[in-house]
PABATOR-848586 format. One record per residue (C-alpha): x, y, z; residue in one letter; chain; residue number from 1. Coordinates in steps of 0.05 Angstrom, whole numbers, plus 5000, padded with zeros to 4 digits. Each point is the difference from the previous one (the first is absolute). Layout:
<r><u>X</u><v>Y</v><w>Z</w><rest>a</rest><kette>A</kette><nr>NUM</nr></r>
...
This chain:
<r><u>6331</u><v>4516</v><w>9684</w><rest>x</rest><kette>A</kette><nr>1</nr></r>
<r><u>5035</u><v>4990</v><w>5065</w><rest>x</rest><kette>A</kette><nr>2</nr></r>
<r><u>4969</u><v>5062</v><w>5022</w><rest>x</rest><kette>A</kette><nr>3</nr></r>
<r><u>4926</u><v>4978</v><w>4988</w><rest>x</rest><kette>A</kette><nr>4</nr></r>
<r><u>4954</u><v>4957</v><w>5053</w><rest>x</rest><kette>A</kette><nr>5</nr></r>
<r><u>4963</u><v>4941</v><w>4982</w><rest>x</rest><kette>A</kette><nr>6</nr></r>
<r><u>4943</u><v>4968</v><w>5048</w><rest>x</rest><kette>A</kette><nr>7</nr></r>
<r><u>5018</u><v>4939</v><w>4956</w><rest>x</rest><kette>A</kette><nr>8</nr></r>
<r><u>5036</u><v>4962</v><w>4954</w><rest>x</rest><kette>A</kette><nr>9</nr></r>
<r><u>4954</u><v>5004</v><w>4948</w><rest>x</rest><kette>A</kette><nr>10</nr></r>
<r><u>5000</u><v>5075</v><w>5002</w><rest>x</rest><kette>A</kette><nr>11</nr></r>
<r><u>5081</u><v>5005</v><w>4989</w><rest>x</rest><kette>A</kette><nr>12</nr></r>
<r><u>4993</u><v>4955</v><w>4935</w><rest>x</rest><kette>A</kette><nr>13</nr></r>
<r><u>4945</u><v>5040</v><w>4969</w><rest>x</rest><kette>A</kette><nr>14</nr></r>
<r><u>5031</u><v>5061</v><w>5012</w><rest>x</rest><kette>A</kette><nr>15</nr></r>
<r><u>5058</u><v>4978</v><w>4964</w><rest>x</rest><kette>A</kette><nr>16</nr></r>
<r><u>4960</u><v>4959</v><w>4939</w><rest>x</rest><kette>A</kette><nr>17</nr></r>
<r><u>4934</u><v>5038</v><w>5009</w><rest>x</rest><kette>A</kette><nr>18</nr></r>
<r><u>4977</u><v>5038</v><w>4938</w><rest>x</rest><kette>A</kette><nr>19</nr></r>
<r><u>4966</u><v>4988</v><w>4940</w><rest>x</rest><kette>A</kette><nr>20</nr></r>
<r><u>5050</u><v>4973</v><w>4955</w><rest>x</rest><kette>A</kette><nr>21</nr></r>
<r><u>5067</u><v>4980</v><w>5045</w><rest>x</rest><kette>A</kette><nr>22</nr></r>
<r><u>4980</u><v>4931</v><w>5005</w><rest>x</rest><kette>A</kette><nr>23</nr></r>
<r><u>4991</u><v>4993</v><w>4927</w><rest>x</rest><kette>A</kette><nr>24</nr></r>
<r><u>5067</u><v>5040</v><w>4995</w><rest>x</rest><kette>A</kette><nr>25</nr></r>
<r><u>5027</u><v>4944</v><w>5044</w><rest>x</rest><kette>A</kette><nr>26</nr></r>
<r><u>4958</u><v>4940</v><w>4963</w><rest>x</rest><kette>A</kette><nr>27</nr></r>
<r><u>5041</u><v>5035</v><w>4941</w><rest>x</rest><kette>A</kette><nr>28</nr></r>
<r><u>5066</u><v>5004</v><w>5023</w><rest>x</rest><kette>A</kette><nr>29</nr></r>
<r><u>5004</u><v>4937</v><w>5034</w><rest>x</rest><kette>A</kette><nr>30</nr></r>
<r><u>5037</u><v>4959</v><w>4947</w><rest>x</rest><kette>A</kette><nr>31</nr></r>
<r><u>5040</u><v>5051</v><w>4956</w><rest>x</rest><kette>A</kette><nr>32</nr></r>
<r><u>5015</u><v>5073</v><w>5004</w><rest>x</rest><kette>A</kette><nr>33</nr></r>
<r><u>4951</u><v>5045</v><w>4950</w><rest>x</rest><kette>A</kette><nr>34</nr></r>
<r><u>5009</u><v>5066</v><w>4969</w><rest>x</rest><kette>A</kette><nr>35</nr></r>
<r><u>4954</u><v>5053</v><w>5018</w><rest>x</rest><kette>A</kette><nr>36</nr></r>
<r><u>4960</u><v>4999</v><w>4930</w><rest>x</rest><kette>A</kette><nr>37</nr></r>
<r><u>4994</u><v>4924</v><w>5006</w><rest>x</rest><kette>A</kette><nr>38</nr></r>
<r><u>4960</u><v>5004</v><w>5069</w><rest>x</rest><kette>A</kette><nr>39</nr></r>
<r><u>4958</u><v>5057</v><w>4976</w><rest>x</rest><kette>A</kette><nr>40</nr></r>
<r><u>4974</u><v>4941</v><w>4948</w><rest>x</rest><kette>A</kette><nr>41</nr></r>
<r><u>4995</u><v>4956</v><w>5054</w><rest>x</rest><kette>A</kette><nr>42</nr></r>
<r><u>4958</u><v>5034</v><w>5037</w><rest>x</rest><kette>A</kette><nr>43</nr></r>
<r><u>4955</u><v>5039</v><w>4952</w><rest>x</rest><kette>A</kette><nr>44</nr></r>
<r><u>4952</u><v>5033</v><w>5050</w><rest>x</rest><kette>A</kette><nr>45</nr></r>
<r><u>5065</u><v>5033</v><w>5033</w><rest>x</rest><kette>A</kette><nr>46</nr></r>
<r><u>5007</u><v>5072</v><w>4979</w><rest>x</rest><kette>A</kette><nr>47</nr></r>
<r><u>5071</u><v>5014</v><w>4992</w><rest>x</rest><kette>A</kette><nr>48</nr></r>
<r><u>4990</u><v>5052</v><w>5055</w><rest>x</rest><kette>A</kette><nr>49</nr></r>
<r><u>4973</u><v>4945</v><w>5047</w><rest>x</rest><kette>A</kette><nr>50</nr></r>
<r><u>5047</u><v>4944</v><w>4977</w><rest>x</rest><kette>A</kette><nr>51</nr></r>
<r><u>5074</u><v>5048</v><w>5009</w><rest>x</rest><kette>A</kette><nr>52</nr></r>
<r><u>4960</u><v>5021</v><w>5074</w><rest>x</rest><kette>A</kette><nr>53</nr></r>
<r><u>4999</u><v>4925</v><w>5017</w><rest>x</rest><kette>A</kette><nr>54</nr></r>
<r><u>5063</u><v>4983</v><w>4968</w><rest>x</rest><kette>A</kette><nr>55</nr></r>
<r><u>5039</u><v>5064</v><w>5041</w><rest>x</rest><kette>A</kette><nr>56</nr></r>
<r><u>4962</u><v>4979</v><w>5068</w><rest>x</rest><kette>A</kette><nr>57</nr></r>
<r><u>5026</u><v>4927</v><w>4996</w><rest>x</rest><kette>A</kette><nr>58</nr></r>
<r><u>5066</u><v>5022</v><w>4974</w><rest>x</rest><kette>A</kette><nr>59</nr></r>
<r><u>5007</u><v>5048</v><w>5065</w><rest>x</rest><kette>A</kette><nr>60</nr></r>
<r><u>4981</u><v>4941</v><w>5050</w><rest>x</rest><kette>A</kette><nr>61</nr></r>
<r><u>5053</u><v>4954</v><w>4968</w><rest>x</rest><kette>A</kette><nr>62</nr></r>
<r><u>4963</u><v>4957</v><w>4961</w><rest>x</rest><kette>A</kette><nr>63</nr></r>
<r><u>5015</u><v>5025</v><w>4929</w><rest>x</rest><kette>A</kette><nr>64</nr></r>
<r><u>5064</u><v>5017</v><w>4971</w><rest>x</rest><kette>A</kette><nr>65</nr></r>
<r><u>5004</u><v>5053</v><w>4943</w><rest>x</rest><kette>A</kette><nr>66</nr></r>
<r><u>5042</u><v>4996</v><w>4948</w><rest>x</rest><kette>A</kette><nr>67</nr></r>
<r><u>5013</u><v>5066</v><w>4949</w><rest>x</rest><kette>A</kette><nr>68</nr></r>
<r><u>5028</u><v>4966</v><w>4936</w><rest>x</rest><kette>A</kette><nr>69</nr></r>
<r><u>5034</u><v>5064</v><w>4969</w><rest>x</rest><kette>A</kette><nr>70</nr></r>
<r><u>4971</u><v>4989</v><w>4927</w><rest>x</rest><kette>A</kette><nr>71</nr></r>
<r><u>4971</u><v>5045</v><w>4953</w><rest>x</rest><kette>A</kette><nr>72</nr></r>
<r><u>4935</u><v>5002</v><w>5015</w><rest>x</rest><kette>A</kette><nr>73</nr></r>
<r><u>5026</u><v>4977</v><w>5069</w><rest>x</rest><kette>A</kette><nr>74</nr></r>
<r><u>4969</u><v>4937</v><w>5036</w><rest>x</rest><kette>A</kette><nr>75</nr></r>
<r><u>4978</u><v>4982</v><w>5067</w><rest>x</rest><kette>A</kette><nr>76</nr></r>
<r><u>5010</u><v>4929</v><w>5021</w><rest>x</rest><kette>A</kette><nr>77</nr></r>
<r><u>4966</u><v>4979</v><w>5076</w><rest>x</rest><kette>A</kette><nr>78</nr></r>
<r><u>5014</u><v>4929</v><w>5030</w><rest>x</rest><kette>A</kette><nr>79</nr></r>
<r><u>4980</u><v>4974</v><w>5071</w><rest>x</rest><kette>A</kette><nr>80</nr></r>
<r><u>5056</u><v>5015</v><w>5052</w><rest>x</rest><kette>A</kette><nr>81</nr></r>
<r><u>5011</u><v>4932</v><w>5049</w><rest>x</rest><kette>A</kette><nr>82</nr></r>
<r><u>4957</u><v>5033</v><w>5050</w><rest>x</rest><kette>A</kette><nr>83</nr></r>
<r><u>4943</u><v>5003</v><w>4938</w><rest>x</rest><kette>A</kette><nr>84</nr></r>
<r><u>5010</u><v>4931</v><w>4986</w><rest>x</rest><kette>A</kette><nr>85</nr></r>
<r><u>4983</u><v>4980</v><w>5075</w><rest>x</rest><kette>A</kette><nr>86</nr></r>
<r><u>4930</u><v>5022</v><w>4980</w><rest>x</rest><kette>A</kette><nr>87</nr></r>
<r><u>4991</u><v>4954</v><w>4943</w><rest>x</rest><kette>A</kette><nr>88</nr></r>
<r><u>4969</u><v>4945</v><w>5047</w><rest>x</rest><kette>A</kette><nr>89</nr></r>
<r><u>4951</u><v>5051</v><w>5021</w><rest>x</rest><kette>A</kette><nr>90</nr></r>
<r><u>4989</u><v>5014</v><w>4930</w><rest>x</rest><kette>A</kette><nr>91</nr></r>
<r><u>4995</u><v>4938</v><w>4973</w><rest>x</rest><kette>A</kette><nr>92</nr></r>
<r><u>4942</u><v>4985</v><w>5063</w><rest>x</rest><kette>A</kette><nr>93</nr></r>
<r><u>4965</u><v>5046</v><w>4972</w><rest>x</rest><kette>A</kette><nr>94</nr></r>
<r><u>5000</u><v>4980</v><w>4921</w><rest>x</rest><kette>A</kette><nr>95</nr></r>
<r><u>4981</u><v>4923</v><w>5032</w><rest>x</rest><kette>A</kette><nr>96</nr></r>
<r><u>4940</u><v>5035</v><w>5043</w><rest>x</rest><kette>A</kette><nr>97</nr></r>
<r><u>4974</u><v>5035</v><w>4939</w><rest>x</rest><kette>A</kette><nr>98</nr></r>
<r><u>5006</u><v>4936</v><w>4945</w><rest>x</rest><kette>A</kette><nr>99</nr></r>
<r><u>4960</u><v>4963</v><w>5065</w><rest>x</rest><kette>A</kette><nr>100</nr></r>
<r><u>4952</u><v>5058</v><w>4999</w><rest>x</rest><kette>A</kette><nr>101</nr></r>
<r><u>5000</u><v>5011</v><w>4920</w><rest>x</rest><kette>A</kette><nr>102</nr></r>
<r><u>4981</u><v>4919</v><w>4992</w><rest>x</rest><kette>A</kette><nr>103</nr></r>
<r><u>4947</u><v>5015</v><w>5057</w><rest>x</rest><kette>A</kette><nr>104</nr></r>
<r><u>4967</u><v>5049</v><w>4959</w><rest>x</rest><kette>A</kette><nr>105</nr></r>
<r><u>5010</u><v>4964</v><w>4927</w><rest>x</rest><kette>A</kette><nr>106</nr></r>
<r><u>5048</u><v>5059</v><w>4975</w><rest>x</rest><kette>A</kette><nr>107</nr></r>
<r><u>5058</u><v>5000</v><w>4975</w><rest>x</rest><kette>A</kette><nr>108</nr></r>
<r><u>5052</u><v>5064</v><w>4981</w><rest>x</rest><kette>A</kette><nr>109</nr></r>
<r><u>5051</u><v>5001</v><w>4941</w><rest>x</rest><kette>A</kette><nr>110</nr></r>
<r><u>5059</u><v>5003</v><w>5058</w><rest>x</rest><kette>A</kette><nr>111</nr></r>
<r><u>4961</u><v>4928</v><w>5025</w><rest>x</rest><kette>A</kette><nr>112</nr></r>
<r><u>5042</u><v>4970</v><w>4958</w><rest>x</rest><kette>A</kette><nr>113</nr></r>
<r><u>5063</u><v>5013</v><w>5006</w><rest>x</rest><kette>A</kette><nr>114</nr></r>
<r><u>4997</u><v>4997</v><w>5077</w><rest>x</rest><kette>A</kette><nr>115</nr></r>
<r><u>4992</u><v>4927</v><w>4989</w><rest>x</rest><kette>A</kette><nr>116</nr></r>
């Protein structure tokens, strides 16, 4: 990251939460650590290629920790590092702008409600 150039702020934060899924990996994590199976539920329309691509590019900029349970089968546990958890504002911004936008347009999704 240090290496990159950004003409702006906003360009440094979505290169590090940018993607189709890390901010619902990040909506996820933000109040308990999850194993790997337990996201893939969460987010359905993740493949499980997609979803370990997400979960290894946030873990590699610092804001997931991975955790190898040595089990049989064997089980992956991810949490939000501190540096993670200083997104959760951002995050959280975002869930507020799309209940505003949601009510705008009469909809409503099943996650509507616990966001509340």
């Amino acid at each position: 990251m240090k290496e990159k150039k950004f003409n702006c702020p906003v360009e440094a934060t979505l290169s590090l939460i940018g993607g189709k899924y890390k901010p619902l990996i990040l909506w996820h994590l933000r109040e308990s650590s999850l194993h790997y199976m337990e996201l893939q539920r969460l987010i359905p329309s993740a493949t499980s290629k997609m979803l370990s691509q997400q979960l290894h590019d946030l873990e590699n900029c610092g804001m997931v920790n991975r955790e190898v349970i040595p089990e049989k089968p064997p089980k992956t546990i991810y949490s939000l590092t501190s540096f993670g958890q200083s997104i959760i504002p951002v995050i959280d911004a975002m869930c507020n702008w799309g209940i505003d936008y949601l009510e705008g347009q009469n909809l409503h999704t099943p996650c509507y409600m616990t966001s509340q």
